[in-house]
C-alpha positions as CSV (number, residue, x, y, z in Angstrom):
1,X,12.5,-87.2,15.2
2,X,9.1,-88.0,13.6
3,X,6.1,-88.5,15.7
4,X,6.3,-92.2,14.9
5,X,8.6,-94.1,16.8
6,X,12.3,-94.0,15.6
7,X,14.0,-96.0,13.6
8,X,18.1,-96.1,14.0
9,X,20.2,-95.8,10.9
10,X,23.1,-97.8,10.0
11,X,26.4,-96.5,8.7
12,X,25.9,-97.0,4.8
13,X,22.1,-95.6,5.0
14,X,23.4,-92.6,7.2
15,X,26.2,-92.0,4.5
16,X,23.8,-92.4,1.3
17,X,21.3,-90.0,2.6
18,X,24.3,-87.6,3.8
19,X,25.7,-88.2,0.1
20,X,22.4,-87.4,-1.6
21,X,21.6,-84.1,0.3
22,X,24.9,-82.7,-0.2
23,X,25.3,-83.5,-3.5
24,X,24.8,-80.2,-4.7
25,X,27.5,-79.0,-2.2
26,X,29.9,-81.3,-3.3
27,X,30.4,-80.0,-6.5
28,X,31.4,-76.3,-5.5
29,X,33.4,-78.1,-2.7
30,X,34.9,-80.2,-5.8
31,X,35.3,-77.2,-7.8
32,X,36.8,-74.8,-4.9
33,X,39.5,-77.4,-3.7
34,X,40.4,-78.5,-7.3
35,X,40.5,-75.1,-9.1
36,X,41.7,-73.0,-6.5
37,X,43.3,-75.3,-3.9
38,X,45.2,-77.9,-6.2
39,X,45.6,-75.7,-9.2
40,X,48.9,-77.1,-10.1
41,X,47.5,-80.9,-9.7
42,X,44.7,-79.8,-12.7
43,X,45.3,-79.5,-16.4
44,X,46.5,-76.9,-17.1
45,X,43.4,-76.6,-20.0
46,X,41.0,-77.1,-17.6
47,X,42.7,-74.6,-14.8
48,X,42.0,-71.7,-17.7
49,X,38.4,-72.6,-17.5
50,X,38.0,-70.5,-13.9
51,X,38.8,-66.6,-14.4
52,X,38.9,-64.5,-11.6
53,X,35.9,-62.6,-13.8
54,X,34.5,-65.5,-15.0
55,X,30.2,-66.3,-13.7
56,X,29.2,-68.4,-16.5
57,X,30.5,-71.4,-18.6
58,X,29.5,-72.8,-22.1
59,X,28.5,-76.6,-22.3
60,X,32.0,-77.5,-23.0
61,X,33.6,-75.9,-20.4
62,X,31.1,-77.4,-17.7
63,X,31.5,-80.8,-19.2
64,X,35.2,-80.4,-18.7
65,X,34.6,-79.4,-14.9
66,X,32.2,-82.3,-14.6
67,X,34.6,-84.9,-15.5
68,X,37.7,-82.8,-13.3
69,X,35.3,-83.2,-10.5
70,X,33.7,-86.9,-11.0
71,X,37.7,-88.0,-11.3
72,X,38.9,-86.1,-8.0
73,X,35.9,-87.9,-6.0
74,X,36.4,-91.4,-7.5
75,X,39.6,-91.3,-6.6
76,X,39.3,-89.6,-3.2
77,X,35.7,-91.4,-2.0
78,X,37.1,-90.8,1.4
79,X,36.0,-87.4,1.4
80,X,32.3,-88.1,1.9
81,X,33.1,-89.5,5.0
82,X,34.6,-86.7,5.9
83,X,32.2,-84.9,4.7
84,X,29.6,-86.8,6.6
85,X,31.7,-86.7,10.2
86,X,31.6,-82.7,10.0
87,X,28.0,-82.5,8.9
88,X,27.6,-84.5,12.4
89,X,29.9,-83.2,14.1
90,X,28.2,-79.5,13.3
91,X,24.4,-80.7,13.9
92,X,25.6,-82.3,17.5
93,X,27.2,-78.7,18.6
94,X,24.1,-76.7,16.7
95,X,21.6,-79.4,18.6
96,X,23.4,-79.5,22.1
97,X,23.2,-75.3,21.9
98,X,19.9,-75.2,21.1
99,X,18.7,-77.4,23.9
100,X,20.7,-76.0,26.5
101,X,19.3,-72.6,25.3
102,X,15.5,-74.2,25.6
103,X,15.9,-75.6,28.3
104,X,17.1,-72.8,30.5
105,X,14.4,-70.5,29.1
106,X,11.8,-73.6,30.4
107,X,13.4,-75.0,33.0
108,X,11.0,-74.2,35.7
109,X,8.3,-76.3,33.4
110,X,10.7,-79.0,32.3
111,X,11.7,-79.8,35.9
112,X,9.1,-78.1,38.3
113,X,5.8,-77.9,36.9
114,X,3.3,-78.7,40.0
115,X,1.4,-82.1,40.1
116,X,3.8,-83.4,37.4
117,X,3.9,-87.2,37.8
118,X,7.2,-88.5,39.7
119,X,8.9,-91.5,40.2
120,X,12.1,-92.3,42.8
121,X,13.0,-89.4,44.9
122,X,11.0,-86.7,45.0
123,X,13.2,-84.7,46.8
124,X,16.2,-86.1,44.7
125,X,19.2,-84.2,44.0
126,X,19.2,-84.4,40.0
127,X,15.9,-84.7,38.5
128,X,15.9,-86.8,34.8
129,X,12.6,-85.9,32.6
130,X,11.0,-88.2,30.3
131,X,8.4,-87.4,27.4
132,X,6.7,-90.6,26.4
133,X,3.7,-92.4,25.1
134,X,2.5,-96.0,26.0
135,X,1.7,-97.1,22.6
136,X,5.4,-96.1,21.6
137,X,7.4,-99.0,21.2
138,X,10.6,-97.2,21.8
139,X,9.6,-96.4,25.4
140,X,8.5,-99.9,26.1
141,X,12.1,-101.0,25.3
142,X,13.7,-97.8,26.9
143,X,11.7,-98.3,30.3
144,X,13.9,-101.5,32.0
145,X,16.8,-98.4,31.9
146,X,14.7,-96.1,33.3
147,X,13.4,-98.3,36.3
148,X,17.0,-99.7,36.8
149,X,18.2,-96.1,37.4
150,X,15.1,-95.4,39.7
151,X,16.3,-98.5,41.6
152,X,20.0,-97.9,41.8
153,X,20.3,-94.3,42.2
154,X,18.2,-93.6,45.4
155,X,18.7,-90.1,45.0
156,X,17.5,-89.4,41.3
157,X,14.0,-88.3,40.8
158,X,12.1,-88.9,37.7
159,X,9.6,-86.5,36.4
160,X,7.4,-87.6,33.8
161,X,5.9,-86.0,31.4
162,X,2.7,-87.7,29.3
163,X,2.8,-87.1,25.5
164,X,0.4,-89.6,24.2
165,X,1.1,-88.4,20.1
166,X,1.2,-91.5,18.2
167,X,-2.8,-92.8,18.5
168,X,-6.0,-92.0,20.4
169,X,-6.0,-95.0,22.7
170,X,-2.8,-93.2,24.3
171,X,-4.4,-90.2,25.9
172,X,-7.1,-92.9,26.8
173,X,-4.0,-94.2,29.0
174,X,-2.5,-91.4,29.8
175,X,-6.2,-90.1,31.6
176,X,-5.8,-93.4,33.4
177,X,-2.4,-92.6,34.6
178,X,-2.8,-89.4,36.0
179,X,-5.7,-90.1,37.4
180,X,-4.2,-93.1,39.5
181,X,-1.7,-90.4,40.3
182,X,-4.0,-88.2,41.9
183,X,-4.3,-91.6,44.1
184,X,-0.9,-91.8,44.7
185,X,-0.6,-94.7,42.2
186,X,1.1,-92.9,39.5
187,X,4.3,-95.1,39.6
188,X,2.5,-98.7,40.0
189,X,0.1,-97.9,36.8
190,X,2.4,-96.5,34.8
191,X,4.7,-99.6,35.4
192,X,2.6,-101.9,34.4
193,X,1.2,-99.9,31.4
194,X,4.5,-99.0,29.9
195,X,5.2,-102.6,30.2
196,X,2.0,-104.0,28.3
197,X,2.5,-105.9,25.1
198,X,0.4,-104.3,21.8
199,X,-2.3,-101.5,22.3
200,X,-3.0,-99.9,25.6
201,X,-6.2,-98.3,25.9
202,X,-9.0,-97.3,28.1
203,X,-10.0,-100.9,28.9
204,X,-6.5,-102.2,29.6
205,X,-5.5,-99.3,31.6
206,X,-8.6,-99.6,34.1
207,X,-8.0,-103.1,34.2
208,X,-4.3,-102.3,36.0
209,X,-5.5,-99.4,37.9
210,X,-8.1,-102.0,39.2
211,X,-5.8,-104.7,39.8
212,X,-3.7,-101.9,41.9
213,X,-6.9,-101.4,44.3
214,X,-7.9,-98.1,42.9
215,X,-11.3,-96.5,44.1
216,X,-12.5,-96.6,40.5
217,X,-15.7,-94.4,40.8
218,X,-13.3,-91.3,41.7
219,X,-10.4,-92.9,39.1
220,X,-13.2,-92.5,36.1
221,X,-14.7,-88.6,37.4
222,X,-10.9,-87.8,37.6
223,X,-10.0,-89.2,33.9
224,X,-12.3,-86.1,33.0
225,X,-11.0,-83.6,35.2
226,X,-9.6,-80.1,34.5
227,X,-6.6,-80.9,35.9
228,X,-5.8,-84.2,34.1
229,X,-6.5,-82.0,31.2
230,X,-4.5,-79.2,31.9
231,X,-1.5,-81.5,32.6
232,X,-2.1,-82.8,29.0
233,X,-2.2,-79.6,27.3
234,X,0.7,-78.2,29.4
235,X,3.4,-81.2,28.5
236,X,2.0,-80.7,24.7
237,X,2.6,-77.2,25.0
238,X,5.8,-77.8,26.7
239,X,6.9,-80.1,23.7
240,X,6.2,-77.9,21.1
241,X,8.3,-74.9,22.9
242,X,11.0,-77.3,23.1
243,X,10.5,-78.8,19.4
244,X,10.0,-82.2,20.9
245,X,7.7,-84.2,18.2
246,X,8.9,-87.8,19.1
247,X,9.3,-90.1,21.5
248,X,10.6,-90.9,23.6
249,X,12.5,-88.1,25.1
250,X,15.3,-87.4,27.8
251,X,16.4,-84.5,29.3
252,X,18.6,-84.4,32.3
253,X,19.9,-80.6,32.8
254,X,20.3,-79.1,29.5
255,X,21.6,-82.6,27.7
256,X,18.8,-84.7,25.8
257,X,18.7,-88.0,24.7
258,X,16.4,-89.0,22.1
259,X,15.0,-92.9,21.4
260,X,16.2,-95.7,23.6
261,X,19.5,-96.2,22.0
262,X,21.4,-99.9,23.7
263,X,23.2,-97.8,26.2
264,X,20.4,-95.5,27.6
265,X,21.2,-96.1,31.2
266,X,24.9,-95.3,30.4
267,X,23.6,-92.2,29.3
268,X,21.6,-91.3,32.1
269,X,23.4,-92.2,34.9
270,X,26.4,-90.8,32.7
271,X,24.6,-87.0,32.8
272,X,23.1,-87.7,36.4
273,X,26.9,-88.3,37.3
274,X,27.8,-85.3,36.0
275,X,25.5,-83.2,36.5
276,X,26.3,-84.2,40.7
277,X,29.8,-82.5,40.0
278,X,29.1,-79.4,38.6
279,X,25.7,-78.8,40.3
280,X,22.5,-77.7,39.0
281,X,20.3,-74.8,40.0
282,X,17.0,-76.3,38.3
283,X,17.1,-79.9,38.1
């Protein structure tokens, strides 16, 4: 995920850019399941052209493979789907082991970092995290999920985690936000921020922490306070650890979600649901 917001793929893009990288592969797979798993379905001229000594081939010969192997995949364009369901199939499993291995190593930071904003229950049994930036448009559309499972599921507490990457009017909010936390206002601004249409910035943030009845003397020290910027700088350096560059971003135990696909709340509540069964020692 790019530090932009993301944009989701359709089938054919997914399969052309699958088809493109493994082009290269797809030619020794070509040559591997032609010459030495279907030797008896290849002429029998061009079967001679692989010896079991044999590391180089002239022009002819490679022209002779090329055309074997150009044949077998027009005829068989099936297997770049297949192809392309493994690839994703692997990447899932490599993805889902490497978060559950990140996230156990930072759990206590993920889930339990002190003075980290939170939303629903803070004693809540299964805590769901969320990296995210105002200015992302993603989060915007993802945020009607997340406040319907903070309505729904009075036991589920939020924790969320600022990550203003995408422009500088986003820490602007983000100061804002934390500051109204340290009001306990965090949920209120946030709202209504998340929800604002175009750029959110300084002025636009202070205008909903004033309309929430903020002292806004102490509201603008805090904005500059150590500990606004030490929450910054920890979620940052929590990102990084956890090769988070986008947003926004789930985590509930050690499964993620990234974007707001259609059926985020499914996908929450989904994990949360889980998660209930099999209990969790951190979240």
């Amino acid at each position: 995920m790019s530090t932009t917001d993301p944009t989701p793929q359709n089938g054919s893009s997914k399969l052309g850019t699958v088809a493109a990288l493994l082009a290269p592969a797809l030619v020794i797979l070509g040559l591997a399941f032609i010459f030495f798993g279907h030797k008896d379905g290849v002429p029998e001229k061009t079967a001679t052209l692989v010896g079991a000594n044999q590391s180089e081939f002239n022009a002819n010969q490679k022209r002779a493979i090329e055309t074997v192997i150009k044949s077998y995949l027009l005829n068989n364009p099936e297997i770049f789907l297949e192809i392309q369901s493994a690839l994703e199939t692997k990447m899932a499993k490599e993805e889902a082991e490497k978060t559950k291995s990140l996230v156990a190593k930072h759990a206590k930071e993920i889930y339990r970092a002190p003075g980290a904003p939170v939303a629903g229950n803070p004693n809540g049994d299964i805590t769901v995290v969320e990296f995210f930036d105002y200015n992302c448009g993603f989060c915007k559309r993802g945020f009607s999920d997340v406040a319907k499972l903070v309505e729904t599921d009075k036991n589920v507490r939020v924790v969320f985690k600022e990550f203003p990457i995408l422009r500088d009017e986003s820490e602007q909010a983000s100061r804002v936000a934390l500051a109204a936390a340290m009001q306990g206002k965090y949920w209120e601004v946030h709202r209504d921020l998340i929800g604002t249409k175009g750029v959110v910035n300084e002025a636009v943030a202070l205008k909903v922490a004033e309309a929430h009845g903020l002292d806004m003397v102490k509201l603008k020290a805090d904005m500059t306070s150590p500990e606004v910027k030490a929450e910054l700088d920890r979620v940052k350096d929590l990102a990084n650890k956890l090769a988070i560059n986008g947003t926004p971003h789930f985590l509930v135990g050690d499964k993620a979600v990234g974007g707001a696909p259609d059926n985020l709340y499914d996908l929450l509540e989904g994990y949360v649901v889980d998660l209930r069964k099999t209990g969790c020692n951190y979240c």
